[in-house]
DRENDRENMAR-411254 format. One record per residue (C-alpha): residue in three letters; x, y, z; residue number from 1. Coordinates in Angstrom, 2 decimals, m for minus. Layout:
N
   code      east     north        up   pos
    ALA         X         Y         Z   NUM
...
//
This chain:
300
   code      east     north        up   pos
    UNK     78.12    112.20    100.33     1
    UNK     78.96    112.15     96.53     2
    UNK     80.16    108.83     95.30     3
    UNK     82.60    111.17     93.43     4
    UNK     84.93    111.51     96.67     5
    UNK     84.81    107.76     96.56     6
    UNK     87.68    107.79     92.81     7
    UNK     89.37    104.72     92.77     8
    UNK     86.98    102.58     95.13     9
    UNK     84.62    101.69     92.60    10
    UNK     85.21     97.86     92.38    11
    UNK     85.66     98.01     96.27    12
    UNK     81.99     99.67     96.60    13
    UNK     80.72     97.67     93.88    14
    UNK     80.94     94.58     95.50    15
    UNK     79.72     95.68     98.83    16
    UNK     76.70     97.21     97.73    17
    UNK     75.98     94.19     95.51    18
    UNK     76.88     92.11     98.92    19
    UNK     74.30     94.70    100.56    20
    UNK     71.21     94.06     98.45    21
    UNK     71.62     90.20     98.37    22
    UNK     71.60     90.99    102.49    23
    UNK     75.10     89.31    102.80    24
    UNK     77.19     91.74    104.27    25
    UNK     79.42     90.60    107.01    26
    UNK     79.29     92.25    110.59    27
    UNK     82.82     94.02    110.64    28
    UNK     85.22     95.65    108.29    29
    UNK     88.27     96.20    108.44    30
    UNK     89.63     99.16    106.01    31
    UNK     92.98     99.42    105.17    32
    UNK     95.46    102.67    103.63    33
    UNK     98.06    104.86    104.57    34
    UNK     96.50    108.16    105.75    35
    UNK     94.99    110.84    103.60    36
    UNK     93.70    107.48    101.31    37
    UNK     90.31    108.19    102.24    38
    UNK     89.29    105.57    104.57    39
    UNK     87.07    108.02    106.27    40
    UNK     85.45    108.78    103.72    41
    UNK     84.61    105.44    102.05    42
    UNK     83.04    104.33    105.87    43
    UNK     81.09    107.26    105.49    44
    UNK     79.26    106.29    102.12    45
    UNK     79.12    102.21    103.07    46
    UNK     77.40    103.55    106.34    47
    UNK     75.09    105.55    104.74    48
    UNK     74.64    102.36    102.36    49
    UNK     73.91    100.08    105.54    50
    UNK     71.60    102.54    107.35    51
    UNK     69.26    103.69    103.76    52
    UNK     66.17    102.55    103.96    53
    UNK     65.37    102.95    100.60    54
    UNK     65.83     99.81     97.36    55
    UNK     69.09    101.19     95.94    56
    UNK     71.49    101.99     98.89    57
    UNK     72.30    104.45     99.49    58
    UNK     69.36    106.55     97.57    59
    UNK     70.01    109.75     99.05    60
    UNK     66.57    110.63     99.44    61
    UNK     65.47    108.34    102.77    62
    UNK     65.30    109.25    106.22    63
    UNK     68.26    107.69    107.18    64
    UNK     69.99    109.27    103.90    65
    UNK     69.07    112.88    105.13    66
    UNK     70.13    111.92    108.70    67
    UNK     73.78    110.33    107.84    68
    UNK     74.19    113.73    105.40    69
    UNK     73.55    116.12    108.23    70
    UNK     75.52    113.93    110.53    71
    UNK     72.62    113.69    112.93    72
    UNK     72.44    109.56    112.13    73
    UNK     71.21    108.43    116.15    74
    UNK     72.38    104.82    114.94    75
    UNK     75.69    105.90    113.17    76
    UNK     78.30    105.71    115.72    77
    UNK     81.92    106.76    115.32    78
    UNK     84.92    106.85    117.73    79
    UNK     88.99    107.38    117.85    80
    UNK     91.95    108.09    120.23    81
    UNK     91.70    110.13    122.53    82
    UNK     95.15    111.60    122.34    83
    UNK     98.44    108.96    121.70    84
    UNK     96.39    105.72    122.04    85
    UNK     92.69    104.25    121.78    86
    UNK     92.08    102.73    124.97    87
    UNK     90.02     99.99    127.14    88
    UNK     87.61    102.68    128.33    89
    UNK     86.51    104.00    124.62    90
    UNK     85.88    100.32    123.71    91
    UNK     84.02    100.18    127.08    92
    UNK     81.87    103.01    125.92    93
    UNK     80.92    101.27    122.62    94
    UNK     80.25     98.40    124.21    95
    UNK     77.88    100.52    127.18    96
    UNK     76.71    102.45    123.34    97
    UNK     75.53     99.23    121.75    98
    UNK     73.21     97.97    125.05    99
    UNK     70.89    100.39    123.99   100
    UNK     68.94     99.23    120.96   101
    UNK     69.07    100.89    117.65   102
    UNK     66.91    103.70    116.94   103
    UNK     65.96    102.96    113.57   104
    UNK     66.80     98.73    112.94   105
    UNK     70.59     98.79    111.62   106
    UNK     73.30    100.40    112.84   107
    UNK     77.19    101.01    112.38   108
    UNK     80.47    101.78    114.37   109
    UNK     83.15    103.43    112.55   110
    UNK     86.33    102.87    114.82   111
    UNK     89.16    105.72    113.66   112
    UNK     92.51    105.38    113.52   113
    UNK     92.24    101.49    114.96   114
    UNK     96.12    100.55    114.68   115
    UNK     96.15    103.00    117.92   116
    UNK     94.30    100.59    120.24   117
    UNK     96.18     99.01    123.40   118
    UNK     96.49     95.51    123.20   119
    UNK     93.87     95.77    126.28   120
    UNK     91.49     97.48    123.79   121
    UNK     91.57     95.31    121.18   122
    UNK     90.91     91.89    123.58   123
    UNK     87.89     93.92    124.86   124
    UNK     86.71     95.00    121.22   125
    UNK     87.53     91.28    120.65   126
    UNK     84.60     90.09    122.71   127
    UNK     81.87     91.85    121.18   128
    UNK     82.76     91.27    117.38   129
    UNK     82.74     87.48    118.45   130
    UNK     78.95     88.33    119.72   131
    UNK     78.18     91.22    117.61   132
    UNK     74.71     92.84    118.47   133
    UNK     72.06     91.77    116.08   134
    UNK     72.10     94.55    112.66   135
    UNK     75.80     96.06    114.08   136
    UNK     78.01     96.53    111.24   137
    UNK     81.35     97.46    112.14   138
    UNK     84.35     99.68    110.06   139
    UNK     87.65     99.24    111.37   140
    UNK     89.90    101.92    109.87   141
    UNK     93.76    101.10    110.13   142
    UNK     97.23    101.73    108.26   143
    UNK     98.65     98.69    108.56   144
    UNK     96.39     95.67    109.24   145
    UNK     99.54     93.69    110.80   146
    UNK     99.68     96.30    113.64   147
    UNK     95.82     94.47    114.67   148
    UNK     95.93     91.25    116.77   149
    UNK     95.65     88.06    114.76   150
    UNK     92.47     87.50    116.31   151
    UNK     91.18     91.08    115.35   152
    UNK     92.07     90.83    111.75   153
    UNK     90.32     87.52    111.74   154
    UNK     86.79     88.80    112.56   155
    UNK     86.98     91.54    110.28   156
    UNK     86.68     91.10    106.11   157
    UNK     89.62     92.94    105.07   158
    UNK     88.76     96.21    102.65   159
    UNK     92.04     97.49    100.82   160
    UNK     91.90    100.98     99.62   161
    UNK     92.82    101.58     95.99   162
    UNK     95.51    103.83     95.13   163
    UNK     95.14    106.38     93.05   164
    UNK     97.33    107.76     90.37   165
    UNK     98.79    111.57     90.56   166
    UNK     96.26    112.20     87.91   167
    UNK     93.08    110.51     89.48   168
    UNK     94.13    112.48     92.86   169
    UNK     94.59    115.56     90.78   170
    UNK     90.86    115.51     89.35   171
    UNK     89.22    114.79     92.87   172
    UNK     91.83    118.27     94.42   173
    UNK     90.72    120.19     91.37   174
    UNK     86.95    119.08     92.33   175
    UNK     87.52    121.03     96.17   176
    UNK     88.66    124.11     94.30   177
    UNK     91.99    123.46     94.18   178
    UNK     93.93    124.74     91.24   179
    UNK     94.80    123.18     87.69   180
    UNK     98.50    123.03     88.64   181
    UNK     98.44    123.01     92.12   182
    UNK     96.75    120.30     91.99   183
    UNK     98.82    118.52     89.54   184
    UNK    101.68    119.35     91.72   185
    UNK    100.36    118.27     95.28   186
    UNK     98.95    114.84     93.96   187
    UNK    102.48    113.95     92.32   188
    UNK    104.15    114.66     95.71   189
    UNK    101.75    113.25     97.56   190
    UNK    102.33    110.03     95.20   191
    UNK     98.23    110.12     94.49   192
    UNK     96.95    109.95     98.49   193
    UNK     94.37    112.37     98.11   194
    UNK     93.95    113.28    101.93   195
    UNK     97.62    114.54    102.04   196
    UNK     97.67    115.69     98.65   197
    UNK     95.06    118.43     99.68   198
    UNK     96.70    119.33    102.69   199
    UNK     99.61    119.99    100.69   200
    UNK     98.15    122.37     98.59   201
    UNK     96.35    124.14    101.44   202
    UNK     99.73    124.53    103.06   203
    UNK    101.75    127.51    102.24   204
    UNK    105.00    126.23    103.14   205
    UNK    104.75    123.63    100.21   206
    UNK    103.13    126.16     98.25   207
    UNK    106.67    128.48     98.64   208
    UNK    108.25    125.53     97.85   209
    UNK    107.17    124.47     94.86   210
    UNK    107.20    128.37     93.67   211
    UNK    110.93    128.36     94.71   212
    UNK    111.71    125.12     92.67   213
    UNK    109.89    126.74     89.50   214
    UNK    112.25    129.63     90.26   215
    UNK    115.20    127.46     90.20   216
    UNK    114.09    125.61     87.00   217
    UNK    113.81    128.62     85.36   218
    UNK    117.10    130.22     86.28   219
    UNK    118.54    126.46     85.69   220
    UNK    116.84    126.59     81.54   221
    UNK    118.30    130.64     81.67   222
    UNK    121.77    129.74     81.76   223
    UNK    121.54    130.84     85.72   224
    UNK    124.92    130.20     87.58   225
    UNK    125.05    126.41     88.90   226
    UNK    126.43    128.34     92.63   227
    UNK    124.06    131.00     92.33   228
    UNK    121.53    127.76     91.85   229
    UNK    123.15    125.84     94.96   230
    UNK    122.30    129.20     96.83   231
    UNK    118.66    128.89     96.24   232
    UNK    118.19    125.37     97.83   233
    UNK    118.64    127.38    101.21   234
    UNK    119.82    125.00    104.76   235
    UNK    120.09    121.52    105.24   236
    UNK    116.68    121.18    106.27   237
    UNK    115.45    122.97    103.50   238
    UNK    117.33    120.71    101.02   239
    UNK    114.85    117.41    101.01   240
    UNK    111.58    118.90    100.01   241
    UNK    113.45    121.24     98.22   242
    UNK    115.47    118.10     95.83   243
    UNK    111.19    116.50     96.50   244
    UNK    109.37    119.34     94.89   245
    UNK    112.91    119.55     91.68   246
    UNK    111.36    115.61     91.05   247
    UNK    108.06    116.43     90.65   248
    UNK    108.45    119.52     88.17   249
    UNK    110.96    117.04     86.35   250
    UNK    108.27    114.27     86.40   251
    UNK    105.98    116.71     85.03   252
    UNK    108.52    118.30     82.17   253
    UNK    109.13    114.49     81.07   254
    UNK    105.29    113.76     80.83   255
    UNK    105.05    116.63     78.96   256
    UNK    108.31    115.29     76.34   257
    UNK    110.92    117.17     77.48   258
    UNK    114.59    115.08     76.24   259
    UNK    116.28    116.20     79.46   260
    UNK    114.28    115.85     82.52   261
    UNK    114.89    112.16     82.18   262
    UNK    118.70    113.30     83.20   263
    UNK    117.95    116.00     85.63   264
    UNK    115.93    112.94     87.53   265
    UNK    118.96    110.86     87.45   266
    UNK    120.99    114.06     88.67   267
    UNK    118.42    114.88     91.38   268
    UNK    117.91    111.23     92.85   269
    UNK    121.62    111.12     92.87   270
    UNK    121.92    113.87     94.89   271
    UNK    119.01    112.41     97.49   272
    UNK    121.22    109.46     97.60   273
    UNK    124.17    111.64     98.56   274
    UNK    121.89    113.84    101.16   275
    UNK    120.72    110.22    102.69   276
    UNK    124.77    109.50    103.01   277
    UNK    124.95    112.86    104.97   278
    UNK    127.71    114.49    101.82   279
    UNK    127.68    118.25    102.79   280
    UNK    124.91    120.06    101.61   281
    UNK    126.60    122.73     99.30   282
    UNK    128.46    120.16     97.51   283
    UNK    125.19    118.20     97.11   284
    UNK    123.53    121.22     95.69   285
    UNK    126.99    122.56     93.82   286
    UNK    127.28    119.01     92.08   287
    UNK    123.89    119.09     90.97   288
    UNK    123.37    122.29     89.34   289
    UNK    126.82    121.68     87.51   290
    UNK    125.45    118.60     86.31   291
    UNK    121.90    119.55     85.20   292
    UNK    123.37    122.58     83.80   293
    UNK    125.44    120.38     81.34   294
    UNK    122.42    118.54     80.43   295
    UNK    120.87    121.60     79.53   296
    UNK    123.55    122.83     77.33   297
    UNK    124.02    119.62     75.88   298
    UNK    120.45    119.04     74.59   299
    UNK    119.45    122.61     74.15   300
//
């Protein structure tokens, strides 16, 4: 795993593996972001930290490096929901798991999607992180840590992911392949959550989207009709990501200097405001253009 996936969490890793090498690490973790953040991904790499048997976790190069890389790790465990909800019997599982001593010394349980877990769950996974099995470090991946029981969060030191900004997010998309501008485009929507950023710009939908708006932008900065415009933004489902993917080519135009996409922001989150009220959609859209076309006559 390349600490590169891992943009943002450097502080956060920093201190863990300095926590690591003074052998001080606590026996469960509880990571928290909205999805896409890359909690996955940053249990992944401490995991591989924990279980390298080498002097500068994780050193890539160990036995238990090569065997967390291939994902054939015997002592790195992982689990989730099995469909809606996490339930009594998986934690019954790790718990059956963990009687059976580690292969190799250390091990870790990466627990997916934890703010799924019955209430019965969590008091079961309660009773082994008060008696955690000797060398058992646990990652506790969750959304929201307020969803956890009380007593949960209070086993657990509590790992906040780091945000990272549209252009952070954009670097680590273009890194997977993902195009210059795509990229630029799906980590602005996405608000810099990498994981949803590159769905987005895997997905064609938003991908005919965003080509749309640019279509509209440049019939908009053409002198294009403001009803032939209002045409474009297509049904009233289509008119949210549509007014979405208008803000982030307006974001963009303004980073790049442009006097009026300052106004055609105001003009666009006014009409989300009127969408939100439920105003009829052509006189959202038919108000809009009218307005953003003045702007563009007045400062062109």
């Amino acid at each position: 795993m390349l600490k590169s996936q891992l943009e943002g969490q450097s502080a956060l890793v920093e201190a863990f593996l300095d926590r690591l090498s003074l052998g001080r690490i606590v026996h469960a973790y509880m990571i928290v972001g909205p999805e896409g953040s890359g909690k996955r991904t940053l249990a992944a790499y401490l995991s591989k930290a924990v279980l390298c048997e080498g002097k500068h976790p994780p050193c890539g190069q160990c036995r238990g490096c090569r065997l967390t890389l291939s994902d054939n790790h015997p002592d790195a465990l992982t689990y989730g929901p099995e469909g809606r909800s996490l339930g009594v019997a998986t934690v019954r599982k790790i718990i059956e798991d963990l009687s059976v001593r580690a292969y190799y010394g250390r091990r870790t349980v990466v627990i997916e999607d934890g703010e799924k877990m019955t209430t019965q769950a969590q008091n079961a996974l309660l009773k082994i992180l008060e008696e955690p099995p000797e060398g058992t470090v646990f990652f506790l991946l969750v959304r929201d840590a307020n969803r956890m029981l009380p007593t949960i969060r209070s086993r657990c030191q509590l790992l906040r992911m780091g945000l990272l900004t549209p252009g952070q997010a954009a670097t680590v998309l273009e890194g997977k392949g993902i195009s210059r501008e795509m990229a630029a485009e799906a980590a602005e929507f996405a608000g810099g959550v990498v994981g949803q950023a590159l769905r987005m710009a895997k997905d064609k939908g938003f991908i005919e989207r965003m080509e749309k708006a640019k279509r509209i932008m440049a019939g908009l900065q053409g002198g294009m009709d403001p009803f032939g415009l209002a045409e474009l933004m297509g049904e009233k489902k289509d008119m949210g990501p549509m007014l979405d993917a208008l803000m982030v080519l307006s974001h963009r135009d303004m980073a790049e200097g442009s006097s009026r996409a300052r106004d055609w922001l105001a003009a666009l989150l006014k009409a989300r405001r009127g969408l939100d009220q439920n105003l009829g959609t052509q006189m959202v859209a038919e108000t809009l253009f009218l307005e953003m076309s003045e702007d563009t006559k007045w400062q062109s």
